[in-house]
N, C-alpha and C positions, 0 to 999 in steps of 0.2 A: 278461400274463394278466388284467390289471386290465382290459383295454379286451375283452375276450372275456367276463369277469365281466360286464361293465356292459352289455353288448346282447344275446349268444345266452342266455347262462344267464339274467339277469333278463329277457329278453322271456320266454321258456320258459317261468316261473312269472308272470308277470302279464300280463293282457290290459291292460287299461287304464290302470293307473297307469304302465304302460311310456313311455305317450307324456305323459303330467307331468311322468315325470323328464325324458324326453329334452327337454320344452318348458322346462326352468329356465334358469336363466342360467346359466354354468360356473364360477364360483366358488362354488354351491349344490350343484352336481349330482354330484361326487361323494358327499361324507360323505349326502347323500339319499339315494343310490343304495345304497350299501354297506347306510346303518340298513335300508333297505327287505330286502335280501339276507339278512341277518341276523334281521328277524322272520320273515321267512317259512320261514328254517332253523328256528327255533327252533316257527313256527306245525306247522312238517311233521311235527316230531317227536312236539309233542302229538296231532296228528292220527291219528297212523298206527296205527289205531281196531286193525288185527289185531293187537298187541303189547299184551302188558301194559299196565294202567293204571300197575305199580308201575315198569316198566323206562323208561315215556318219563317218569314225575316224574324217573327216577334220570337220564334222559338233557339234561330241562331242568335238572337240575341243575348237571350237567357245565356245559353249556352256560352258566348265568349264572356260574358261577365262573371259566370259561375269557373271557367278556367282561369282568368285572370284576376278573380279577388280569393281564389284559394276557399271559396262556398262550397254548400253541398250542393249537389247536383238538384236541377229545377226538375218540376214534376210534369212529364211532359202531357198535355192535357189528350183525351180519348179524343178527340179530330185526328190529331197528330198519332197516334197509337193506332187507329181505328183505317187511318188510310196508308198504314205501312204493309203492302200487301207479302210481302217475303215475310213470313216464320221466323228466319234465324235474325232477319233486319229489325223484327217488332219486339223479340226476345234481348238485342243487343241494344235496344230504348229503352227496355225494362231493367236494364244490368247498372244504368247509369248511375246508380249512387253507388255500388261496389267499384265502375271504373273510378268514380272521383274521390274514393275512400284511395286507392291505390295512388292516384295523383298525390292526394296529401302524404302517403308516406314514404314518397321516394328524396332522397337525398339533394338536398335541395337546389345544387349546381345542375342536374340531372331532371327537376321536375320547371327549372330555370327555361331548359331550352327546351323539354316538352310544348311549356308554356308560350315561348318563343314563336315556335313554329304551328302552331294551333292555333292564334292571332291573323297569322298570313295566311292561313289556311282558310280560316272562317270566312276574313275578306272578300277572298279570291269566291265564296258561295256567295255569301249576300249580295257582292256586285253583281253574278250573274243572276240572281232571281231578280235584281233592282234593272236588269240590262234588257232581260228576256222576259219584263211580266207583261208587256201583251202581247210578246210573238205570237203568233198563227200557222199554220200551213197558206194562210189569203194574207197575212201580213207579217213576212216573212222581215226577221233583225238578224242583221250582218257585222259585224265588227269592224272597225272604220276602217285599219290599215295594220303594219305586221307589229309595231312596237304595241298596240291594243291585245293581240294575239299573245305575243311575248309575255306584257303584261299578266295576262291570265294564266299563263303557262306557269312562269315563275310563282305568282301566288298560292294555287293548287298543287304544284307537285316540286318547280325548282328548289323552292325552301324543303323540299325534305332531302334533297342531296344534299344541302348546306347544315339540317339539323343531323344526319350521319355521320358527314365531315366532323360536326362539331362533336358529337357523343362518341366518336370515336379514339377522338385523342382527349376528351376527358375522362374516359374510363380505362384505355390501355394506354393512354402515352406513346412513348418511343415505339410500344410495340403496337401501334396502329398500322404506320404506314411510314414507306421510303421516303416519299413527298415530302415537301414543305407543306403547312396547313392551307397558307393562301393558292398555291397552284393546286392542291386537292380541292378545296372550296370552289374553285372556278371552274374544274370539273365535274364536279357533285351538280352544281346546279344546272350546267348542262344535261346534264345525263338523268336529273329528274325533267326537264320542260322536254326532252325529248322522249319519254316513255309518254306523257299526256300528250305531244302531239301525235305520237304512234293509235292513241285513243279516238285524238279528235279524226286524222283520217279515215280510222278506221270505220268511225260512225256518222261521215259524213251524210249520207244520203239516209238515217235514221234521225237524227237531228232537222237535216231540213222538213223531215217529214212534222215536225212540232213548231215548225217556225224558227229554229235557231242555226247560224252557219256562223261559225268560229274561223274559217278559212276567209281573209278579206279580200273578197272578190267585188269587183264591179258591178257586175250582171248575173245576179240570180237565176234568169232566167235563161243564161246560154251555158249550156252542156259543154262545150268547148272553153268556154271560158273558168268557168270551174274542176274542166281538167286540169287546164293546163295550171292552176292555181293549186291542185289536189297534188299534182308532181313535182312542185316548185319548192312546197313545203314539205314533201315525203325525201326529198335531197336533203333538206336542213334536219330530218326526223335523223335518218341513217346517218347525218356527222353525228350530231347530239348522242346518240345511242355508241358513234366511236369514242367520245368522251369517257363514256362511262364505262366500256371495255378499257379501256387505259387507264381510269383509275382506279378498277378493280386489278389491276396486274400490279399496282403502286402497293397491297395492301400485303402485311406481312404476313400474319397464317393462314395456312391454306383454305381452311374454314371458312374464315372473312373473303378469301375472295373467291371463291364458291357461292357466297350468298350474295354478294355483290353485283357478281356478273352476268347470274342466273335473272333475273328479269332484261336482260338485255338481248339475253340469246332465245327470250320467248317473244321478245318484240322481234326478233330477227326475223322468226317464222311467222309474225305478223303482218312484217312489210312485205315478206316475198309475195303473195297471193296481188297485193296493190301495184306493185310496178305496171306500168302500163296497162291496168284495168281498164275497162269501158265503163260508161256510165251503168250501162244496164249491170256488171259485173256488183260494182258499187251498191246496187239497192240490195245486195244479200251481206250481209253482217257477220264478219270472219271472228272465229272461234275456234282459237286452238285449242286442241283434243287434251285431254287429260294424259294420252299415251306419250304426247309429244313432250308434255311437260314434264314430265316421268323420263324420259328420254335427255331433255335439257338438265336434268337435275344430274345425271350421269355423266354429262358431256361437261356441265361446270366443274364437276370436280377434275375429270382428267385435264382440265384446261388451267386448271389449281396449280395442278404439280405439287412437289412436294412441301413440307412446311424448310 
């Protein structure tokens, strides 16, 4: 079941970082695979917008207690099943005791920082369903200021540069990377809050349409003032995303930094359409083509070089 896990069910739920995992080296790419399987269980549940706000807190609950006591996975009740409108999202609800059968048999340093990062992970959802349960479109919740932002960046995505850092040089050692572990660490975690903030821009004006802005702006309701707040933070996206082009170049087989690098050069083609957008530009929701991705996956590796 594990190898049916790791390619139909996680292709199913991810376009693109499907082919990261599958570009790692294989002493990385399971415990990758799995954490990857596991946030996205736990992303689905907060998602699944038809369901009470109070039944998926009670269901990410479940869920980090059943990661963090090493249980079988909880049975997730038909509200929660019945309002997961995606196929491959309802099927990867369904797979939950085969992912947490795999949880238990991975090596225990390995299902350590799974664990680790699936905690920060969870956080980072239940603050925002506890942050945004009566946003509105008429009662619109804004994030107070940029350490609030950070905050949530790090929770959601920073910690998984820091759990690759970490499952990197536990599983290949010396032959992970050039770096020291702590100046990789300080890059990883950039270069994950910078892929989610490349999200949040990108879904600014789909977001407020629910009542939630991640960008801490003053005034909601001045178009100018949330541009110039939309570009302020698209500057700090494109360091963050230089981060992590740098410490993909740190990493020693070509492999690894091919998989590495590759979500960064698909955020690249993410920011360009945003620079100097207009607000009207912004109410349409950018969406890189499959062909571009297919393209990115060819340009990482010439940008690999050799091992």
């Amino acid at each position: 079941m594990t190898g049916e896990l790791e390619k139909q069910v996680l292709k199913g739920v991810s376009r693109s970082f499907y082919l990261t995992l599958r570009l790692l080296p294989g002493p990385m790419r399971g415990a990758a695979s799995l954490g990857y399987l596991l946030a996205r269980t736990s992303d689905t549940l907060a998602d699944s917008v038809a369901a009470p706000a109070d039944a998926r807190l009670q269901c990410l609950d479940q869920f980090s207690r059943a990661v963090a006591a090493k249980s079988d996975a909880p049975r997730w009740p038909a509200a929660i099943l019945n309002a997961t409108a995606d196929s491959r999202e309802r099927h990867l609800l369904e797979c939950s005791g085969e992912i947490f059968t795999w949880l238990r048999s991975l090596p225990d340093g390995e299902a350590d920082l799974v664990r680790e990062v699936l905690a920060t992970i969870a956080s980072g959802q239940t603050l925002d369903l506890e942050r945004f349960a009566g946003a509105s479109r008429e009662n619109p919740v804004v994030l107070d200021d940029d350490a609030a932002l950070e905050d949530y960046a790090w929770r959601v995505a920073g910690c998984v540069g820091a759990f690759w850092t970490k499952l990197g040089f536990l599983t290949l050692g010396d032959r992970f990377s050039k770096s020291p572990e702590p100046e990789l660490l300080a890059q990883g975690i950039a270069y994950g809050k910078g892929l989610q903030l490349v999200n949040i821009l990108r879904d600014l004006a789909a977001d407020l349409a629910t009542g939630r802005c991640y960008l801490p702006v003053a005034n909601l309701h001045d178009p100018a003032a949330l541009l110039a707040c939309h570009a302020r933070w698209l500057v700090r996206a494109e360091e963050w995303i230089g981060e992590g082009e740098n410490y993909a170049k740190s990493l020693r087989s070509r492999r690894l930094r091919a998989a590495t690098v590759l979500p960064a050069l698909i955020a690249r083609k993410t920011l360009e359409p945003l620079r100097g957008a207009t607000w009207e530009a912004l109410q349409h929701r950018i969406k890189v083509p499959r062909s571009v991705v297919y393209r990115a996956v060819i340009r990482a590796f010439s940008q690999a070089g050799p091992d």
